[in-house]
C-alpha positions in Angstrom: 20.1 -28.8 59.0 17.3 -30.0 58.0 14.8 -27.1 58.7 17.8 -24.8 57.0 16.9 -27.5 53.9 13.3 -26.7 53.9 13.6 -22.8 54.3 16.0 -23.4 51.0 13.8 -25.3 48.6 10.6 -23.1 50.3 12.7 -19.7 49.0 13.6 -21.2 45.7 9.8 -22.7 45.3 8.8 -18.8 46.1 11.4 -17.3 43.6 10.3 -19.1 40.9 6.8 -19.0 41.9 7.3 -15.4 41.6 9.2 -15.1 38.6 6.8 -16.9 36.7 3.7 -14.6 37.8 5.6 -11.8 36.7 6.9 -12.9 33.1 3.1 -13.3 32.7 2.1 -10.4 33.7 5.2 -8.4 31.5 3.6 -10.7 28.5 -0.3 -9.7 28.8 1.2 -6.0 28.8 2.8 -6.2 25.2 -0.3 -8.5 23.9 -2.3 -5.3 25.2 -0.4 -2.7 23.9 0.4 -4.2 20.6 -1.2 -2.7 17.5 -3.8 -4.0 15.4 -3.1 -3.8 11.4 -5.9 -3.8 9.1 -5.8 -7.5 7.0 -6.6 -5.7 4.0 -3.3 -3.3 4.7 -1.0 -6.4 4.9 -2.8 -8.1 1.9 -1.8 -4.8 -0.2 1.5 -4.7 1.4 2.0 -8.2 -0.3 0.5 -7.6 -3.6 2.0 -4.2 -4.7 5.6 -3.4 -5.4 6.2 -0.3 -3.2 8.4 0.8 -5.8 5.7 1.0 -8.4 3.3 3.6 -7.6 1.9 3.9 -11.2 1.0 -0.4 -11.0 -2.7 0.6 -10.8 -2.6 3.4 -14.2 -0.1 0.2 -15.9 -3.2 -1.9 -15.4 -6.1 0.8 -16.2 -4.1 1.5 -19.2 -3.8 -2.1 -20.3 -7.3 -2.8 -19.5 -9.1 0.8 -20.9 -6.4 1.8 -23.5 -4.3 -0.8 -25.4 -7.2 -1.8 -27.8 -6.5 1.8 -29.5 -3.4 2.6 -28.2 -1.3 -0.2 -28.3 0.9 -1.6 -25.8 4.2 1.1 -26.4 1.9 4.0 -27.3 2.0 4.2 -30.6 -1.1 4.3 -31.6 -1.8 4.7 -35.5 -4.7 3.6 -37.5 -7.2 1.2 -36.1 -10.2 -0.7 -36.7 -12.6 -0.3 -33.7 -16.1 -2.0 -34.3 -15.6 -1.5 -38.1 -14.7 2.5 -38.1 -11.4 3.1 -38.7 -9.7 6.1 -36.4 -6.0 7.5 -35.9 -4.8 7.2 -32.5 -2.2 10.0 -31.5 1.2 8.5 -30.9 2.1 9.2 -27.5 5.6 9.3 -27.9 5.5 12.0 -30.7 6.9 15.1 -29.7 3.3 17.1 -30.5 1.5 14.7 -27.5 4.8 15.5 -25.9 3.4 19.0 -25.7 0.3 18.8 -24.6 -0.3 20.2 -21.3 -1.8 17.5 -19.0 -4.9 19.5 -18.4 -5.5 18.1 -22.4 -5.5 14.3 -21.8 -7.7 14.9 -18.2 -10.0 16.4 -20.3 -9.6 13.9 -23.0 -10.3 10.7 -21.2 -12.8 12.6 -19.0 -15.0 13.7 -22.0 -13.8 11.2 -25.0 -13.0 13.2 -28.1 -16.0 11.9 -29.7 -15.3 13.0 -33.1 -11.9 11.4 -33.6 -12.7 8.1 -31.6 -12.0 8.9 -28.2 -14.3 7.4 -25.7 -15.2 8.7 -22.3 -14.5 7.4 -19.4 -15.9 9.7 -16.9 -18.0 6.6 -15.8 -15.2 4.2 -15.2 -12.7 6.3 -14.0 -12.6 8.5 -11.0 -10.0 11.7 -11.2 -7.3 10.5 -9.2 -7.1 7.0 -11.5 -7.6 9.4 -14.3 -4.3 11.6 -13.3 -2.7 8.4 -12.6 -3.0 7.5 -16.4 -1.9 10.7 -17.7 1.3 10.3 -15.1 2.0 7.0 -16.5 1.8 7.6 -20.4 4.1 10.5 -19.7 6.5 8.3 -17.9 6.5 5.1 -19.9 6.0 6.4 -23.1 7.6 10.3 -23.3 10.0 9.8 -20.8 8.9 12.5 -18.4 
């Protein structure tokens, strides 16, 4: 009986012995195999709305165009440095109109002659597209 005892408790002592080396094992596998993501991806992830895809032209347009522009697009007459200019209303059916080859080539190259600046130095062409999509979102409804 009492050999039968030790052969018992030397089994059990095995199994679990042997379940434990193996949970071990099945858990280095998945630290292996999982997949590294960037930090910089998560920290975006957290920051941006996934929703919003135009955020980034929102914030060029607010940092690059409100001075002349105004906030809802309006534009109008406007004192820049002590020269007054007209800013085209965005939401006016003529701007409406204008093909968006027209404001590329706008912000791209200013329209020095009415005011318009360029910002072929500060903005690259997909930021640049990204503005044109976001005025004719926000402020012509397109």
């Amino acid at each position: 009986m009492r050999n039968s005892l030790k052969i018992s408790v030397l089994l059990l002592l095995l199994c679990i012995f042997a379940f434990s080396c193996g949970k071990h094992a099945v858990n280095q596998l998945a630290v292996e195999n999982k997949q590294q993501v960037p930090t910089e991806t998560v920290e975006n992830a957290k920051t941006q709305d996934p929703l919003d895809n135009l955020a980034e032209a929102r914030e060029l347009f607010s940092e690059k165009c409100v001075r002349c522009h105004k906030e809802d697009g309006t534009g109008g007459r406007t004192n820049i440095d002590g020269v007054e200019i007209r800013v085209p209303n965005f939401r006016s059916e003529r701007m409406k109109k204008e093909p968006d080859e027209d404001f590329i080539k706008a912000i791209r190259n200013g329209i020095p002659d009415e005011g318009m600046p360029s910002f072929k130095n500060e903005l690259n062409d997909a930021q640049i597209k990204k503005l044109v999509e976001f005025i004719r979102k926000e402020f012509q409804g397109k």
